[in-house]
C-alpha positions in Angstrom: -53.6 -12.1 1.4 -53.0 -8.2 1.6 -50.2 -8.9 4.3 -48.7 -11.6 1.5 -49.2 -9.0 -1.1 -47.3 -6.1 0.6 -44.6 -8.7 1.3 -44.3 -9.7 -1.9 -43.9 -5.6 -2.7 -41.5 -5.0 -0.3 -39.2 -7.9 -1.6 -39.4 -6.7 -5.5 -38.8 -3.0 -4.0 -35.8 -4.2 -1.8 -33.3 -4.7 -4.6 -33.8 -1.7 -6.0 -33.3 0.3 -2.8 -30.0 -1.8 -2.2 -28.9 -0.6 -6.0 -29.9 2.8 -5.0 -28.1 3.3 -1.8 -25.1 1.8 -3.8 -25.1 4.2 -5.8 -25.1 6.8 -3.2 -22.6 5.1 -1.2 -20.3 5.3 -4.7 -21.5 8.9 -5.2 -20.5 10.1 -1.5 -17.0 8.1 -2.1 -15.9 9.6 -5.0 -16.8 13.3 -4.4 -15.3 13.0 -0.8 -12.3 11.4 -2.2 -11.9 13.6 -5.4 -12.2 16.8 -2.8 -9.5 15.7 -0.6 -7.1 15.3 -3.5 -8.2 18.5 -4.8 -7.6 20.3 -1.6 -4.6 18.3 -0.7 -3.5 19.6 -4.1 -4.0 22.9 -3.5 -1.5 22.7 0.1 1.4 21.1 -2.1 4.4 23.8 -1.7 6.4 24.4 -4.5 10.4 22.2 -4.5 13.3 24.6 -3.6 14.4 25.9 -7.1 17.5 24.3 -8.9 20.2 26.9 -9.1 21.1 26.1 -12.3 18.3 27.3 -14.8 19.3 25.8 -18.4 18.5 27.4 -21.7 14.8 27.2 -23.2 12.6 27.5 -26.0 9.4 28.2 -25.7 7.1 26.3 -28.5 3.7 28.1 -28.9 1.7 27.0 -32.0 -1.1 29.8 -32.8 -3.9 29.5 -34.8 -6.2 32.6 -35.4 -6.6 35.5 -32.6 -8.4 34.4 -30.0 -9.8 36.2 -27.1 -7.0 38.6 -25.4 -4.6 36.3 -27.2 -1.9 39.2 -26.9 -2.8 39.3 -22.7 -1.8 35.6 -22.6 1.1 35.5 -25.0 3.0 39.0 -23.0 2.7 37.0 -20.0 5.4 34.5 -21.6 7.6 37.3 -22.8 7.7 38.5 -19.2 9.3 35.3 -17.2 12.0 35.8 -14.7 14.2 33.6 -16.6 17.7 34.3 -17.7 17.6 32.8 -20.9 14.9 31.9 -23.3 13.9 32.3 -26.3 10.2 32.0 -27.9 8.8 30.3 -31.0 5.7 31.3 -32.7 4.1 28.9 -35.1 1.4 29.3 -37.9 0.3 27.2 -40.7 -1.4 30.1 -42.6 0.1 33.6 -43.5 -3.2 35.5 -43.3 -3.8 33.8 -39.9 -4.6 36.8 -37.3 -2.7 35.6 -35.0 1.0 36.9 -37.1 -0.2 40.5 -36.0 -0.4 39.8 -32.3 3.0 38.6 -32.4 4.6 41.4 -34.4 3.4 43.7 -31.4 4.9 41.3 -29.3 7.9 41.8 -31.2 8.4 45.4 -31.3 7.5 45.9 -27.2 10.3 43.2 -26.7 12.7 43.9 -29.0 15.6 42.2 -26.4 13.9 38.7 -25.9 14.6 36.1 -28.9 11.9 35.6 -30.3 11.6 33.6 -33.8 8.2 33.2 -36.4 7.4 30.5 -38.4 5.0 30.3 -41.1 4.3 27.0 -43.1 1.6 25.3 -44.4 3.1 22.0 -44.6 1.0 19.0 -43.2 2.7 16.3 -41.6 0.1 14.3 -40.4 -3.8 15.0 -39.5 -2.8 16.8 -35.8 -2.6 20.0 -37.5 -0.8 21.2 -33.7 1.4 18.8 -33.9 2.3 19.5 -37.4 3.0 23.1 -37.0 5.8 21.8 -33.9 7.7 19.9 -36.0 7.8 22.9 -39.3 8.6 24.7 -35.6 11.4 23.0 -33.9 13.9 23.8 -36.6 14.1 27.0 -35.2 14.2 26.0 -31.7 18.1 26.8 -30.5 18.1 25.5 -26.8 17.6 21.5 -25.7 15.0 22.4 -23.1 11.6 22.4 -24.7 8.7 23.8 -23.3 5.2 23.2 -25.3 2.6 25.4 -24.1 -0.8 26.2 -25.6 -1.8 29.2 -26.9 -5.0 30.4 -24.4 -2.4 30.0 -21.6 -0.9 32.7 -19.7 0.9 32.3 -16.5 3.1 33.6 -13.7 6.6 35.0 -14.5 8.5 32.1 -12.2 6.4 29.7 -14.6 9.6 28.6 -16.7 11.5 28.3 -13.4 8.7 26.0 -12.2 8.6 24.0 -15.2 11.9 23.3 -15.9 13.4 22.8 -12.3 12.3 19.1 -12.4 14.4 18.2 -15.4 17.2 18.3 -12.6 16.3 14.9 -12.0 17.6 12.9 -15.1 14.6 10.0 -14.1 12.0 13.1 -15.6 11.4 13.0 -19.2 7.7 15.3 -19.1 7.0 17.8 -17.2 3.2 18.8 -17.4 0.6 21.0 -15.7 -2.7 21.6 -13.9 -5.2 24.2 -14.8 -7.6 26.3 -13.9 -9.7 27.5 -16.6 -11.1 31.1 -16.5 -14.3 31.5 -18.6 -15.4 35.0 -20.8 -18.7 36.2 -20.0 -20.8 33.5 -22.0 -23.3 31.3 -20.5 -21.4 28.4 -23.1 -17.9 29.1 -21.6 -18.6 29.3 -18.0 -20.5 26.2 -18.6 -17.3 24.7 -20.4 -15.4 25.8 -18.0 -17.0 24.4 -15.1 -16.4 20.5 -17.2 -12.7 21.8 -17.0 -12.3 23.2 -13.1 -14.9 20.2 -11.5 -15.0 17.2 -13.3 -11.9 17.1 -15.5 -9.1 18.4 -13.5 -10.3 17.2 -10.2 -10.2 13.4 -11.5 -6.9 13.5 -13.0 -6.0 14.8 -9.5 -7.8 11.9 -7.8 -5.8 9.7 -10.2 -2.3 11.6 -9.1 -3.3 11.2 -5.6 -3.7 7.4 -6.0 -0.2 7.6 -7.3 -1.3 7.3 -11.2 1.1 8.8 -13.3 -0.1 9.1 -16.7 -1.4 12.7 -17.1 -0.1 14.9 -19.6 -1.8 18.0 -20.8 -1.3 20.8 -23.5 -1.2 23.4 -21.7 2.4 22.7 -20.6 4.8 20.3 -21.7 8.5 20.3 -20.8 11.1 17.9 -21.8 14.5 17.5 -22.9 15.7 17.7 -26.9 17.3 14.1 -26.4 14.0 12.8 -24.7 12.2 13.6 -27.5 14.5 12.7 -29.9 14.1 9.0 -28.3 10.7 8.5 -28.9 11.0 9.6 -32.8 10.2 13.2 -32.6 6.7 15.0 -32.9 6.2 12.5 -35.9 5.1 10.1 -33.2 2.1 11.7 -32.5 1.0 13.2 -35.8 -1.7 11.5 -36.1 -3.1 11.1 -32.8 -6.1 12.7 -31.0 -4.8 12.9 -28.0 -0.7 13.8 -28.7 -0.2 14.9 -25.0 -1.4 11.6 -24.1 0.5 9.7 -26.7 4.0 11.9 -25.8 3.6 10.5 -22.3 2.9 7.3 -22.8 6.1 7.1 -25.3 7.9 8.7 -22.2 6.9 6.5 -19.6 7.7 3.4 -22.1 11.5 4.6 -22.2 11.4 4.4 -17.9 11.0 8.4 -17.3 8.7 9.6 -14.9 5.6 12.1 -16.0 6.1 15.1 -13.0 3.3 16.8 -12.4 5.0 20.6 -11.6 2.6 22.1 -8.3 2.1 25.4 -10.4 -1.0 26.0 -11.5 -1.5 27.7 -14.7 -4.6 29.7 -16.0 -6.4 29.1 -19.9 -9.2 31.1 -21.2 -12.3 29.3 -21.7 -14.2 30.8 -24.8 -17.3 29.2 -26.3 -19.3 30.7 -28.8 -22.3 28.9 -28.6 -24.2 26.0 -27.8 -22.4 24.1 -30.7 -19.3 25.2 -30.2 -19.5 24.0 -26.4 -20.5 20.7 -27.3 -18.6 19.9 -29.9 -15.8 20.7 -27.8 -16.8 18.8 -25.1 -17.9 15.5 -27.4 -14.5 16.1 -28.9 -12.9 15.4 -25.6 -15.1 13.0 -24.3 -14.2 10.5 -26.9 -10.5 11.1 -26.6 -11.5 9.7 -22.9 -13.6 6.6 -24.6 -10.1 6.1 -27.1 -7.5 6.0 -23.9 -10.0 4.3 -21.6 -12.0 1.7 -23.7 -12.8 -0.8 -21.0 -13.1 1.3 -18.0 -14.9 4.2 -19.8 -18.6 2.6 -19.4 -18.1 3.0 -16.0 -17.4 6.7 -16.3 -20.2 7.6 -15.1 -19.4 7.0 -11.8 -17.6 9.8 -11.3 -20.8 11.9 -12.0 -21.4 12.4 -8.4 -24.6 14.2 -8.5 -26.6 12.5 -11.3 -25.8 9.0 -9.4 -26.6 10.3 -6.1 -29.8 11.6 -7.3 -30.5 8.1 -8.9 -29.7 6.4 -6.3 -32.5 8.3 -4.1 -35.1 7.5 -6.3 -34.3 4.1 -6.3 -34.7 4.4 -2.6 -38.1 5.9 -2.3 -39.8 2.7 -2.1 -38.5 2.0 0.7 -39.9 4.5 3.9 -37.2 3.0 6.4 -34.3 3.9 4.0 -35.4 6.9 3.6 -33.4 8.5 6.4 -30.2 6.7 5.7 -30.8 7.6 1.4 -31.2 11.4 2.3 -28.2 11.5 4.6 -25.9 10.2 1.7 -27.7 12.5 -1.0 -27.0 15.7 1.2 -23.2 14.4 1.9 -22.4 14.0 -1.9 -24.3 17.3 -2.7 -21.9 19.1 0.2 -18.7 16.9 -1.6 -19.9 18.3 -5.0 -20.5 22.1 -3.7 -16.7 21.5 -2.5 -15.6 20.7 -6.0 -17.5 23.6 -7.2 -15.8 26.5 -4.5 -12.3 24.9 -4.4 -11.2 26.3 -7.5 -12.7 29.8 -6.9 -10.2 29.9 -4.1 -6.9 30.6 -6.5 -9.0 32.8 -9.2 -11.0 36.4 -8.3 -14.2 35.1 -9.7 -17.8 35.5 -8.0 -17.8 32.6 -5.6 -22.1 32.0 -6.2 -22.3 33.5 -9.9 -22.6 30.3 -11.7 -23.9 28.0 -8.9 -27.4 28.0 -10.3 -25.6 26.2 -13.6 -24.5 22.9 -11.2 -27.5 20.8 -11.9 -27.3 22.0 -15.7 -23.7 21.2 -15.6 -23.9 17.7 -14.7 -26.8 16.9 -16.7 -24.8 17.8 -19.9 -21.9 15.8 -18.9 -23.9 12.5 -18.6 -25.5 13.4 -22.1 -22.3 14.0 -24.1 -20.9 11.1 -22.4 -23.9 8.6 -23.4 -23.3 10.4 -26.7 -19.9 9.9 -27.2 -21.0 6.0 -27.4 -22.8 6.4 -30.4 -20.2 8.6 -32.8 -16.2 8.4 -33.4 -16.1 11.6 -35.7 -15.1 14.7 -34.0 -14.7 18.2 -35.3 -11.4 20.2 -34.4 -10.4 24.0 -35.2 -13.4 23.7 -38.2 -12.8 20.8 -39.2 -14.3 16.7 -39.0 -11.9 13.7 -38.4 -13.2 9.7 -37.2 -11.3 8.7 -34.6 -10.1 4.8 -34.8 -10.0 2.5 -32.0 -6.2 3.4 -31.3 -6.5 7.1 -31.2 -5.4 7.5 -35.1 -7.3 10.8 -36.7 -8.5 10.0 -40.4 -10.0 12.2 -43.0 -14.1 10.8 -43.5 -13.8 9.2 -46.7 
């Protein structure tokens, strides 16, 4: 009877040791994956430049001073770039922001560069509202978008804009690294940025996906976006960097993903701020990916590895096979974390004690995100519809 008993055990605890070493199997897969792309990423060499460098304007839409805003926006007034001129946008005429650019003004008083200031709503993207009251000023038909916690190289807008050669390009878009202040909130937003984020839009690229777009730079032609209907397209949307390729691709342009790297400040306040940030973009994930977004969780190497050993305890003679996996998607995931300390003079162990934290709070906001469609942006709450459509809460 005890023999029959233990048998019986060992067949209700097999199951569950086959799901768990699944799930470790899936865990070691994608972090080894995801760290090759990275890496493989990080060797790309940059095209031979185009000798032909056409007229740009720069489109930077502000809104309030943030941290060393005037560090990030001299490093755009300082490009190696024989013609360009800059745009400043603000939808408020007390907004902080105007006084940062009337330094930059007066210490470059050779480089174009043009203000606007106008309230006027076009949609509920408030960004994409201040580019359109900003594009009347914009002289050249090169556009480059970029945010306003960016700051870069000065070859940047000969980076960006060298792929535009190719008349199949419509978008030209970015990587980033993100490069935290002091908080315990941004280094911790940061890390969702540099070792989740980027790293799977990379594993995406490397399978030959082409549908990222990001914020942080966006370069394409006047006619281009004259095609898909101007920044009215995407007034409304969540996600407009999303939405503008997507309208690209559908005219039969290619998204090309430049091989510079560009840096953004990651500043959060405070717990709420961080989250909030972070739920904010987790459902713009849920809204592009409905179907394949429940299996997001996947790609949270370190929570499913560490699932998957317990569901392998019960079984003694997996236990060899279950800790071999663990300790290979752990070394994967220490990869993730080191490989983007290699482009940026930050403390290589400073913020390894957060990992475990770090991945933790991505599986909560992302089992959160299933349970809300309102998100709050620059102060302010919107629900987000099943298409990606911001609406006021009525």
């Amino acid at each position: 009877m005890k023999d029959t008993a233990g048998l019986s055990m060992a067949i209700n605890h097999l199951p569950m040791a086959v799901i768990g070493l699944v799930c470790l199997g899936v865990a070691v897969c994608y972090g080894l994956l995801t760290l090759t792309a990275v890496l493989t990423w990080r060797m790309r060499r940059p095209s031979p430049r185009a000798s032909s460098r056409p007229p740009a304007t720069l489109l930077k839409p502000l809104c309030g001073a943030e941290p060393s805003l005037y560090a990030h926006l001299r490093t755009f007034c300082q490009q190696d770039y024989p013609d360009f001129q800059i745009v400043f946008g603000v939808r408020d005429p007390a907004d902080p922001a105007l006084a940062v650019v009337q330094r930059l003004i007066a210490e470059f008083p050779s480089l174009p560069i043009d203000v606007v200031v106008n309230p006027r709503l076009h949609g509920s993207n408030y960004k994409i509202g201040n580019l359109i009251n900003m594009l009347e000023l914009a002289r050249h038909d090169v556009l480059i978008i970029a945010d306003s916690d960016t700051f870069v190289s000065p070859d940047y807008l000969s980076c960006v804009t060298e792929p535009l050669s190719d008349p199949g390009v419509g978008l030209v878009t970015c990587v980033y690294c993100d490069v935290p202040t002091n908080a315990i909130w941004s280094r911790l937003g940061a890390m969702y940025i540099n070792e989740w984020y980027i790293p799977s839009a990379l594993l995406a690229a490397f399978f030959g996906h082409r549908s990222y777009a990001s914020g942080q730079t966006l370069c394409l032609r006047r006619q281009t976006l004259d095609r898909i209907g101007g920044f009215g397209a995407m007034a409304n949307h969540l996600a407009d960097d999303h939405r503008l390729g997507e309208l690209i691709r559908g005219l039969g342009l290619r998204i090309e993903l430049s091989p510079t790297v560009v840096m953004a400040e990651h500043h959060e306040a405070d717990w709420d701020s961080l989250t909030r940030h972070e739920l904010r973009w987790m459902r713009t994930l849920h809204t592009l990916r409905p179907r394949s977004f429940r299996a997001i969780f996947l790609t949270f190497s370190l929570p499913l590895a560490f699932g998957g050993l317990l569901l392998t305890a019960a079984e003694p003679a997996l236990s060899t096979t279950a800790w071999t996996l663990f300790l290979a998607a752990g070394a994967a995931r220490l990869g993730l974390y080191f490989s983007h300390r290699m482009q940026v003079d930050r403390s290589a162990f400073g913020d390894l004690w957060l990992l475990p934290a770090r991945d933790l709070l991505l599986c909560w906001v992302w089992l959160r995100s299933f349970f809300t469609s309102r998100v709050t942006w620059r102060g302010d709450e919107f629900d987000v519809d099943a298409n990606g459509i911001m609406h006021r809460p009525s």
